[in-house]
C-alpha positions as a Markdown table, in Angstrom:
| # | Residue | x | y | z |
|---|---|---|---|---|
| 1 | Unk | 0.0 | 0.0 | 0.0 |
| 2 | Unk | 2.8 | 2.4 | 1.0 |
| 3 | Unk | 4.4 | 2.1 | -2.6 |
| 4 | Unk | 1.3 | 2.3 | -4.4 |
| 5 | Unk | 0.4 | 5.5 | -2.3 |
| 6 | Unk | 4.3 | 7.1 | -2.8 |
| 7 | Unk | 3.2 | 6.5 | -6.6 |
| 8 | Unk | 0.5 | 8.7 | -6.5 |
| 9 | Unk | 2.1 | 11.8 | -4.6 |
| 10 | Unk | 4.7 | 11.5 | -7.2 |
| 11 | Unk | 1.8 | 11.5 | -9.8 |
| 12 | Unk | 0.0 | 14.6 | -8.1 |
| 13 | Unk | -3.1 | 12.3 | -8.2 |
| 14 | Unk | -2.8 | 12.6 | -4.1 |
| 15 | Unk | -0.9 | 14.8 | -1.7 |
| 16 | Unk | 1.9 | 14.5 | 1.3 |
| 17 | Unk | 0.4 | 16.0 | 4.3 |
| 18 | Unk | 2.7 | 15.9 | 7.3 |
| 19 | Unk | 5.1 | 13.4 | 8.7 |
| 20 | Unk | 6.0 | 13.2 | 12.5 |
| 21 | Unk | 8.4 | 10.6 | 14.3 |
| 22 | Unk | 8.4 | 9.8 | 17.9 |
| 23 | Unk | 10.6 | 7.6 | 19.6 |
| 24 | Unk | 8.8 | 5.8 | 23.1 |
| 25 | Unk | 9.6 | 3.3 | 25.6 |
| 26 | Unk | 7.0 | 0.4 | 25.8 |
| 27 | Unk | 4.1 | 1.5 | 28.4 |
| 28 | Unk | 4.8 | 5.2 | 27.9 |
| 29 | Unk | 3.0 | 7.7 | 26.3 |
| 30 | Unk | 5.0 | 9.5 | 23.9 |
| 31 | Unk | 4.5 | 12.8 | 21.9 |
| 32 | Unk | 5.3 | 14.8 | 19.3 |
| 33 | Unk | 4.5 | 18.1 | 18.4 |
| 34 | Unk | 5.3 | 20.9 | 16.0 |
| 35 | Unk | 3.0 | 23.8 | 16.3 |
| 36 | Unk | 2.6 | 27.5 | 16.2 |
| 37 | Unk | 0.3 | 29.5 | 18.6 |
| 38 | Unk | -2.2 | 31.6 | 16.5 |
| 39 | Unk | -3.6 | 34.1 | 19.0 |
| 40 | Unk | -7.0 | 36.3 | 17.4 |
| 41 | Unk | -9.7 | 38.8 | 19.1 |
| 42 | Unk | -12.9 | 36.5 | 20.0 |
| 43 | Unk | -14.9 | 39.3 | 21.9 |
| 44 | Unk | -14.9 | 43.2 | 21.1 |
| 45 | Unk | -16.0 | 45.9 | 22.9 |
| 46 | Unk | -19.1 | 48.1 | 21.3 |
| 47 | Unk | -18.2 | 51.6 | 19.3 |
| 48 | Unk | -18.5 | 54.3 | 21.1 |
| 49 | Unk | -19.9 | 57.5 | 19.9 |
| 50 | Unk | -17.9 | 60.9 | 20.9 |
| 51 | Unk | -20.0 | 62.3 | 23.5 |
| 52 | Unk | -19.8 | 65.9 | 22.9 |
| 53 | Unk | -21.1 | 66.7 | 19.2 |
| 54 | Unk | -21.7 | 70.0 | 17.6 |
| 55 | Unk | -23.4 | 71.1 | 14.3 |
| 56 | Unk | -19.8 | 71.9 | 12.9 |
| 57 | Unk | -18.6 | 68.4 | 13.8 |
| 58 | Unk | -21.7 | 66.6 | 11.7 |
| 59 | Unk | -21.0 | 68.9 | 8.8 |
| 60 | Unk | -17.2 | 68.3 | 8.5 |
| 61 | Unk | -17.7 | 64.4 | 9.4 |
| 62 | Unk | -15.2 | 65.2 | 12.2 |
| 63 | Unk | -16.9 | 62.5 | 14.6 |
| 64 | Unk | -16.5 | 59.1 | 14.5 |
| 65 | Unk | -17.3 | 56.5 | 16.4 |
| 66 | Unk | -14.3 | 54.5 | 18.3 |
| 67 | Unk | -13.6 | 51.2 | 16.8 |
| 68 | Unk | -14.8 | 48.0 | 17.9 |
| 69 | Unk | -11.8 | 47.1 | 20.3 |
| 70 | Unk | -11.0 | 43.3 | 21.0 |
| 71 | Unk | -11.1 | 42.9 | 25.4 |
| 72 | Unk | -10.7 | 38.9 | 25.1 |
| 73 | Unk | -8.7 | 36.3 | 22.9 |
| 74 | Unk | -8.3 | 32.8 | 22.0 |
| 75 | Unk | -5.1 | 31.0 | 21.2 |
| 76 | Unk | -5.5 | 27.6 | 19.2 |
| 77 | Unk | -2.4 | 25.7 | 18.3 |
| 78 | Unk | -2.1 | 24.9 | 14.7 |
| 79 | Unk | 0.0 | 22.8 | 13.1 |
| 80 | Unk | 1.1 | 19.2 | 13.7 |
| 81 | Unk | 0.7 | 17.1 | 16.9 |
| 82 | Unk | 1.1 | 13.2 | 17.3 |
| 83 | Unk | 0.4 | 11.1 | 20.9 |
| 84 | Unk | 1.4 | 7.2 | 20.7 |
| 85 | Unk | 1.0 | 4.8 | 23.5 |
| 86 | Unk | 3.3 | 1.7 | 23.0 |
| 87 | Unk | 2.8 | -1.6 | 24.3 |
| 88 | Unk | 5.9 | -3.8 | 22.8 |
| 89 | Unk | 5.0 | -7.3 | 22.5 |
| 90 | Unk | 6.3 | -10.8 | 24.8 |
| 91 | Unk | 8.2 | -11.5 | 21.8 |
| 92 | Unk | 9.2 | -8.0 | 20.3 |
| 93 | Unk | 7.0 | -8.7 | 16.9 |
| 94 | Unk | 4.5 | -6.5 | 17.3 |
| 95 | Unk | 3.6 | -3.6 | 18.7 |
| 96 | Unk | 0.2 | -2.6 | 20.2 |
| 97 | Unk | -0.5 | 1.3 | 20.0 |
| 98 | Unk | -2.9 | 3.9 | 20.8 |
| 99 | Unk | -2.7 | 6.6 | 18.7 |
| 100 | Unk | -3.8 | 10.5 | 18.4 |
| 101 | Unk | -2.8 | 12.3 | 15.6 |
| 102 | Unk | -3.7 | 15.8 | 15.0 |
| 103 | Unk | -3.4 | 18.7 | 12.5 |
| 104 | Unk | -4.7 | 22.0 | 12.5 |
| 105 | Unk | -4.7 | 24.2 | 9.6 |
| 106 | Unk | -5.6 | 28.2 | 9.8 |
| 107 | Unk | -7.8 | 27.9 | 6.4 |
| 108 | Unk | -8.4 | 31.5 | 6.1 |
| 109 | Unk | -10.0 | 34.5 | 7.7 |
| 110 | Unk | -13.4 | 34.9 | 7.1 |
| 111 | Unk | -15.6 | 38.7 | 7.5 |
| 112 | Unk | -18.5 | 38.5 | 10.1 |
| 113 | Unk | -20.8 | 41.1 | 10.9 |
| 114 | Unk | -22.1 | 41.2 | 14.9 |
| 115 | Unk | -25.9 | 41.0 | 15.2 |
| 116 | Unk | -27.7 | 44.1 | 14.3 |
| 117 | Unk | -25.1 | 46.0 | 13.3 |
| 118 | Unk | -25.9 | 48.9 | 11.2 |
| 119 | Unk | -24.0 | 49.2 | 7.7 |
| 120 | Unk | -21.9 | 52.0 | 8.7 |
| 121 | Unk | -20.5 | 50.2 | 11.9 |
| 122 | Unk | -17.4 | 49.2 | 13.1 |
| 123 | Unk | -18.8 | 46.1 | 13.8 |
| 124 | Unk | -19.2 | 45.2 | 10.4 |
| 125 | Unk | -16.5 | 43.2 | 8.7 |
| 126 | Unk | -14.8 | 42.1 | 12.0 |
| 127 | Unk | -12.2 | 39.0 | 10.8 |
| 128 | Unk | -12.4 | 36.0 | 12.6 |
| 129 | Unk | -9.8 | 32.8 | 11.9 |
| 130 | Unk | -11.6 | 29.2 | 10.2 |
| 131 | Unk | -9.3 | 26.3 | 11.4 |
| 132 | Unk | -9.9 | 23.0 | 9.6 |
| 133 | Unk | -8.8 | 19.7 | 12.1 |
| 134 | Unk | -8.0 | 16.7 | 10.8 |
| 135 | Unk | -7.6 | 13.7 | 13.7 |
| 136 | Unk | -8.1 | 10.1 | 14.0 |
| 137 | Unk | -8.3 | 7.9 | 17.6 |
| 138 | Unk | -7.1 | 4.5 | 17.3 |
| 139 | Unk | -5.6 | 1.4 | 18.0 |
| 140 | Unk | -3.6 | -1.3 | 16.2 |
| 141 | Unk | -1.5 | -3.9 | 16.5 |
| 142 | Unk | 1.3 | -3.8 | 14.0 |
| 143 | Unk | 4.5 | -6.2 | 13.5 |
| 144 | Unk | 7.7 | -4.8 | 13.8 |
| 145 | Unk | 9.0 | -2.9 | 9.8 |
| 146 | Unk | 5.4 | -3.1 | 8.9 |
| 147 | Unk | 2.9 | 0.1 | 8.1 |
| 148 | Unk | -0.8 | -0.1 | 9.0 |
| 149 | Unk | -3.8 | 2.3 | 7.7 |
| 150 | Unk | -5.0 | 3.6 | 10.8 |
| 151 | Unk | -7.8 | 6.4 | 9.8 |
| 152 | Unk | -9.2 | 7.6 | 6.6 |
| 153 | Unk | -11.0 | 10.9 | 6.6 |
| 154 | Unk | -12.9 | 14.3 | 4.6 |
| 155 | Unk | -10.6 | 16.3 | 3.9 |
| 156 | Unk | -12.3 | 19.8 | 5.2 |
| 157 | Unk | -9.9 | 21.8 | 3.4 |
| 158 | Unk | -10.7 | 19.9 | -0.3 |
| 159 | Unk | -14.6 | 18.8 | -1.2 |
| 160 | Unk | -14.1 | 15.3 | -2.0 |
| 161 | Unk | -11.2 | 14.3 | -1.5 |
| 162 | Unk | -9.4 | 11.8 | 1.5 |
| 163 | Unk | -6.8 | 11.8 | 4.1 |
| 164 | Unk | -5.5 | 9.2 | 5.1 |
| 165 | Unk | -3.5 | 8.2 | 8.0 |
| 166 | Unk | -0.7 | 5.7 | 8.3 |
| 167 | Unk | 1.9 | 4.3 | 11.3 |
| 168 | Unk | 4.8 | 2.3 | 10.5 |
| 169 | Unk | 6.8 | 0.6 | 13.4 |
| 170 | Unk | 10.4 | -0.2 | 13.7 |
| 171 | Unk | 11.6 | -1.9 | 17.0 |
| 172 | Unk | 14.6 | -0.3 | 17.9 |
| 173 | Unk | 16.4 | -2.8 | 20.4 |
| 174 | Unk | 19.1 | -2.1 | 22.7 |
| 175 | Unk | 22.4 | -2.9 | 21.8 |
| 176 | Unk | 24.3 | -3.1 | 25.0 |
């Protein structure tokens, strides 16, 4: 399955992804993790108008309302993050795991208007992020050099298309 798949990334019929590699002891959780923090304003305070207008101030267009200003934030890791738990078996042939891969894409920012907000406000047009997740919760047995399939899913990013999520396992044994 692997070759076939590396034949079709070479084709551009299907696309590489991410790749992470983490190294764990049997019966310990390990994890891997390559990721960016993406802080954005998820609450804004309401415009203000000035509060002392005159006639000479309408006619110039010298007031303005204060901009919407943000007064909370999120922060939402995107990019690449991988959790295994390793169970090496009696034998050292195979290899249960428990796995939890994750990535987090910023797609793009996206306008919103808040509720009622008249069309000359400053709460018109306020940009907010759209992440797209892609993550798969297993567990699989698989022997030692081998690969295993371990999730297929939508691609959120690309109507129609798949991703799909493989392990492979090499038992790395101690020398000494």
């Amino acid at each position: 399955m692997r070759e076939e798949l590396a034949k079709l990334i070479s084709s551009e019929e299907a696309q590489f992804l991410d790749a992470s590699f983490v190294r764990g002891r049997s019966g310990q959780r390990a994890k891997a993790q390559g990721v960016e923090e993406f802080t954005y304003p998820s609450e804004f305070s309401a415009p203000k108008m000035p509060s002392n207008l005159s006639l000479t101030d309408v006619d110039t267009k010298a007031f303005a309302p204060t901009p919407a200003l943000p007064v909370a934030y999120e922060c939402r890791k995107v990019g690449a993050t991988l959790e295994v738990d390793t169970v090496l078996s009696s034998g050292s042939q195979t290899v249960e795991l428990t796995l939890n891969p994750e990535l987090v894409v910023l797609d793009r920012m996206e306008s919103h208007d808040a509720p009622d907000a008249p069309n000359s406000s400053p709460l018109r047009n306020v940009k907010m992020p759209v992440f797209h997740t892609i993550s798969v919760n297993a567990s699989v047995t698989v022997a030692d050099g081998d690969y295993a399939l371990i999730g297929m899913v939508p691609n959120p990013s690309v109507v129609g298309k798949l991703v799909l999520v493989l392990v492979k396992v090499d038992v790395v044994r101690d020398q000494g």
